[in-house]
Steps between C-alpha positions, in 0.01 A plus 500: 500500500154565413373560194259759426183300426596340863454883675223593339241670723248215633296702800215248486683184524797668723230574757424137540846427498487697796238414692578131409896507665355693777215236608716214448846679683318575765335164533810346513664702661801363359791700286895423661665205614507507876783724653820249530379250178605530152291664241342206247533566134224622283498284193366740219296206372353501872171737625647774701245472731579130501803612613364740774311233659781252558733762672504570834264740727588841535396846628223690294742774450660250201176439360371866514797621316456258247157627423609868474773450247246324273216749610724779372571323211146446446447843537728633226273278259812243428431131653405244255158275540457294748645177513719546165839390526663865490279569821624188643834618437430874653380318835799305537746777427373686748508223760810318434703877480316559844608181651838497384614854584305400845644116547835472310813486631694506158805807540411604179110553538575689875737705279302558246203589752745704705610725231196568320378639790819719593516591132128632467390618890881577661432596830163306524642225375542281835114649630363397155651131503399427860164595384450255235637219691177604761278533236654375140452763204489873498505757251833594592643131513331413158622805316880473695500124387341548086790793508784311599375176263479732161896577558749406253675269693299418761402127342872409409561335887439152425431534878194665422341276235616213735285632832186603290510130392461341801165737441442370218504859342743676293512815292245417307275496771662823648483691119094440581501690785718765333277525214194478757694782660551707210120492373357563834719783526402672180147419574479674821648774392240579242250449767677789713631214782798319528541126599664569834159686556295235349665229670495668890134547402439091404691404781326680778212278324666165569560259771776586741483861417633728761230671730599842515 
């Protein structure tokens, strides 16, 4: 999880963080392996972006989404400098969760995917997955997913652990985005927004955003 010196505000050096991932995402317009190829690994020794550039092409929509989860983020005053390793780490939680809820086949990460979104949106829940698997994260999908992970028992399927792996994430990497979660959350709300407000806003912003 991350410690408190790692979320301390940062605006300045968040905003190149920022404009940085955006240049180079879009540039390479790279993010997901290739629909019908296995996911590659992300070492946590290895550059996320590193990792970005040898997976396969994919729509914008991946990419865009991917730059308004760490917009928001940015927003609520939490990322850490650019290019320090709990940054690196932020980056590749937020892909590799992305990829493998999108990619995986693993029972017990379509289960786990399945019933956070049942458990959270009930009704929506079926409109709300085909949605991300169009266009990868949403508000609702992020929040349904960081609820479902912060259960009691929701990490004892060594199913689970075992799917993530083949990630190369884990809960550590998901009790970052929780924590993310949590902080943007709070911030927001002292700013009179929330981050399902926040984060529509960022993603109209991005690549592959819906024209309405």
């Amino acid at each position: 999880m991350l410690t408190a010196s790692e979320c301390l505000p940062h605006r300045t050096q968040s905003r190149r963080l920022h404009v940085h991932l955006g240049v180079l995402l879009l540039t390479l317009g790279m993010l997901l392996p290739a629909q019908g190829q296995s996911a590659s690994p992300v070492a946590d020794s290895e550059s996320p972006l590193h990792a970005i550039a040898q997976s396969g092409r994919t729509s914008s929509v991946y990419i865009g989404s991917v730059m308004a989860m760490l917009a928001t983020f940015e927003d609520a005053g939490i990322l850490p400098p650019e290019g320090t390793p709990p940054a690196n780490r932020i980056i590749k939680a937020v892909i590799q969760f992305q990829s493998a809820f999108l990619k995986s086949d693993h029972p017990a990460i379509r289960r786990f995917f399945a019933d956070a979104h049942q458990a959270t949106l009930g009704s929506r829940a079926e409109e709300v997955e085909a949605a991300f698997r169009l266009s990868g994260w949403s508000a609702d999908t992020f929040e349904a997913v960081i609820a479902a992970g912060q259960q009691d028992n929701a990490w004892n399927s060594d199913g689970l652990n075992e799917g993530f792996r083949a990630f190369n994430i884990g809960k550590q990497d998901f009790d970052i985005l929780a924590e993310l979660y949590r902080q943007s959350s709070s911030a927001f709300s002292t700013q009179g927004t929330s981050f399902q407000q926040v984060y529509a806003q960022r993603r109209r912003e991005m690549p592959g955003a819906k024209t309405e």
